[in-house]
Steps between C-alpha positions, in 0.01 A plus 500: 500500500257239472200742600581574205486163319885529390771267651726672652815330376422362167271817362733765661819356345379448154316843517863625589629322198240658292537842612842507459426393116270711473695820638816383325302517140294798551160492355522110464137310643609211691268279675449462903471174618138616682290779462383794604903555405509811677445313891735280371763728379400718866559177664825464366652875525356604835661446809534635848784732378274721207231713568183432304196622378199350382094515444490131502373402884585065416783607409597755801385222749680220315786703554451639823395142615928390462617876635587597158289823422575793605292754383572853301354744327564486135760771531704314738377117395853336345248244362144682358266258412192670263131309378464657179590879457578595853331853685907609559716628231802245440734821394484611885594161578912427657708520225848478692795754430795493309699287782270248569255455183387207654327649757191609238152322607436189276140541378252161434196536333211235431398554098230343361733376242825512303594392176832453348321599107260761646388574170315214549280591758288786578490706810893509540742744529819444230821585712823487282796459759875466387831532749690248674373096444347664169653446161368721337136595634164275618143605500275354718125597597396530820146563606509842676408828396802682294511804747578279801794330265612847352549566895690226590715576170553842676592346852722334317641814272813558787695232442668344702229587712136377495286240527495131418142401348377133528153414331305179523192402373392117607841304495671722291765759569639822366800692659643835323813585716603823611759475254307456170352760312170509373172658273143430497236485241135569600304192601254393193138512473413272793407645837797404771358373833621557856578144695 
């Protein structure tokens, strides 16, 4: 992984450690030790037993270079890895079955930013989540369009089944679990951009 200037012991495990964190307190921005956080976090997931998909070609060789990517379409991808709001619709994504929830496609996306007081900042979605690792619920803003976040809220709508979402921006981290429940806002004033 050092094409893509990340060690592949130290960075991987305390991405791992941060992850976890971060998917164990849903909504919760914890800090990568490098950035971009999402080949960091793609780094750490993917491995020559998951399917992938991504538009990200350092990334794909990176990967391919140590026989760890195979590729997918989005629709069959365990691991979907989206730049911004993607061209494929995260609802028609794998959201695994009743037996084996855990088979639903884990979705990354690269955000321009995300804020854990999004009133703060403009150009961010609010997304409210509460569930399990919540007390009681967390907002956090994350900078993609609210349509693409009302979708994911609908991929994950069939609980047990869904998705899990994981958003970084820089060396910082998002993940809203399958599990978790959660409503958007519409981003303020500010125009979002695609990374």
């Amino acid at each position: 992984m050092r094409a893509l200037g990340l060690d592949p012991v130290h960075d991987t495990r305390e991405t791992f450690r941060a992850l976890c964190d971060a998917t164990s307190r849903p909504a919760t921005v914890r800090r990568l030790p490098v950035a971009p956080g999402d080949h960091a976090v793609a780094a750490t997931l993917v491995d020559h037993e998951v399917t992938t998909h991504t538009p990200d070609d350092d990334l794909r060789e990176a990967l391919a270079a140590q026989g760890r990517y195979e590729a997918a379409e989005p629709t069959d991808a365990d691991i979907v890895h989206a730049r911004g709001v993607p061209p494929w619709d995260v609802r028609d994504l794998e959201r695994g079955s009743l037996v084996e929830p855990s088979e639903g496609a884990t979705v990354l996306y690269r955000v321009e930013s995300l804020e854990s007081d999004p009133e703060d900042e403009d150009g961010l979605s609010t997304v409210t989540v509460s569930g399990p690792g919540v007390p009681e619920t967390r907002t956090v803003g994350i900078g993609l369009p609210a349509a693409e976040l009302e979708a994911i809220a609908d991929a994950q709508s069939t609980a047990p089944r869904g998705v899990d979402a994981i958003f970084t921006a820089g060396d910082r981290v998002v993940a809203i679990p399958r599990s978790a429940s959660m409503s958007v806002e519409a981003e303020t004033e500010a125009e979002v951009e695609v990374v």
